[in-house]
C-alpha positions in Angstrom: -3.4 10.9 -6.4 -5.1 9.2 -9.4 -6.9 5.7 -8.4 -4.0 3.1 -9.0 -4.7 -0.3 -8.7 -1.7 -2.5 -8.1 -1.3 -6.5 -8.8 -0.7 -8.7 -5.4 2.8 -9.2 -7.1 3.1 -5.2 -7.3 2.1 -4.5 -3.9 4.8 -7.1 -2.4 7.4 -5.5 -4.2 6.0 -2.0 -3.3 6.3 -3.2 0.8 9.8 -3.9 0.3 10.2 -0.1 -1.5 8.3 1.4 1.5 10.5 -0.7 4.2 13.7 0.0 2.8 13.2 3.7 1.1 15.9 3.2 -1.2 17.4 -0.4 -2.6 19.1 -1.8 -5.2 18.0 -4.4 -7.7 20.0 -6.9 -5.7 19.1 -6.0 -2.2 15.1 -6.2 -3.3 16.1 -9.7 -4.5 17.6 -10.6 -0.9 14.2 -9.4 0.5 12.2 -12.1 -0.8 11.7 -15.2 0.7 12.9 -18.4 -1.2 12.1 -19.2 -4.2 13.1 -15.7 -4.6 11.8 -14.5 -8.2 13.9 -14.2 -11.1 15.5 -10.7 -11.3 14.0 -10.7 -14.8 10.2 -10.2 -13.6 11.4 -8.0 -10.8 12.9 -5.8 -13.5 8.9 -6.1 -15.2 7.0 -5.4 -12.2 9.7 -2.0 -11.3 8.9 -0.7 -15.0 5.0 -1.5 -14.8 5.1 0.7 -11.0 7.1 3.0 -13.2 4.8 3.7 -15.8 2.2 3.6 -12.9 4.2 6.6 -11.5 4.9 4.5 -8.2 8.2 3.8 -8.6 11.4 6.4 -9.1 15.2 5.5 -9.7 18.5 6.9 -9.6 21.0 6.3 -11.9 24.7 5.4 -10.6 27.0 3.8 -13.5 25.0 1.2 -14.9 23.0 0.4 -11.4 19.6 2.1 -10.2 18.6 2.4 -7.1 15.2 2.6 -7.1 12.7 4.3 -4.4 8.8 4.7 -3.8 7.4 7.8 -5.0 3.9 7.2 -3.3 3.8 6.8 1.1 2.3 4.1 2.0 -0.3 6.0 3.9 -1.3 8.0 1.2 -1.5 4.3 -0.9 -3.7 2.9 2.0 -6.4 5.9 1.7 -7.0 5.7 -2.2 -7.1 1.9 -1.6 -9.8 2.6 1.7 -11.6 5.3 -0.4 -12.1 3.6 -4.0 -13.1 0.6 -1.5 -15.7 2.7 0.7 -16.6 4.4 -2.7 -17.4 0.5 -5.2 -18.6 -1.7 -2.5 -20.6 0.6 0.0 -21.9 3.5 -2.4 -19.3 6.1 -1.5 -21.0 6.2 2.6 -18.2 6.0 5.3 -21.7 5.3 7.8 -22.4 2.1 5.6 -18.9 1.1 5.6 -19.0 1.4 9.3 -22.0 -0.1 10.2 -20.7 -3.0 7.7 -17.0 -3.4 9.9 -18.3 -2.6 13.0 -21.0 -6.1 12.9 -18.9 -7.7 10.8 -15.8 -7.4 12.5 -16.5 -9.5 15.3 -14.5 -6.4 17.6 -14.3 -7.1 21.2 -16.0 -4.6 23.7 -12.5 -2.9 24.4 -12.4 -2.9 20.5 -15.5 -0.8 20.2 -14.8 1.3 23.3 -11.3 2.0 21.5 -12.8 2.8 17.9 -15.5 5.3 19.7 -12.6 7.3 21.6 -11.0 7.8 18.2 -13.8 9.1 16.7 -14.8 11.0 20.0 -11.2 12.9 19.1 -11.7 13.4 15.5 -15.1 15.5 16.4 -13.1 17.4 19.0 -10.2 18.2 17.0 
């Protein structure tokens, strides 16, 4: 997957596409929270995700049901990676070091976050 940056308005609209998997113009409407945006720039944001190759629909009559064509996980790792890679010159160990003071992670935090990694060098 291609490095995709997404607006704040994008990425709200893209949570309701992940929660629901597949919704209707009308039902992403009913997911936002009052004032609920004008179906006009929901219909702008779907075609911008679109050209992004985020979004897919399917056509029934004259209504689309539209769908995510990117997981959120996979979303979440480019995000994590082109983060890791701009602010901490592409090392996971500085991006570490950086969270793990930073943080402010309890003791239980720390103890959880080393048995993690303790699997991953099993595994």
């Amino acid at each position: 997957m291609k490095e995709i940056k997404l607006t704040d308005s994008e990425k709200a609209l893209m949570e309701i596409l992940w929660e629901k998997k597949h919704v209707f113009m009308k039902d992403i409407l009913d997911s936002y929270p009052e004032p609920k945006p004008a179906a006009t720039t929901i219909a702008t944001l779907l075609k911008r995700m679109q050209n992004k190759d985020m979004v897919g629909y399917t056509l029934y009559g004259n209504s689309r049901e539209y769908y995510p064509k990117v997981e959120k996980g996979e979303y979440f790792r480019e995000e994590m990676t082109s983060m890791i890679n701009r602010f901490f010159n592409s090392s996971v160990t500085q991006f570490a070091s950086f969270f793990t003071s930073n943080a402010k992670l309890s003791q239980k935090q720390l103890k959880e976050l080393r048995d993690i990694i303790d699997q991953q060098i099993k595994d």
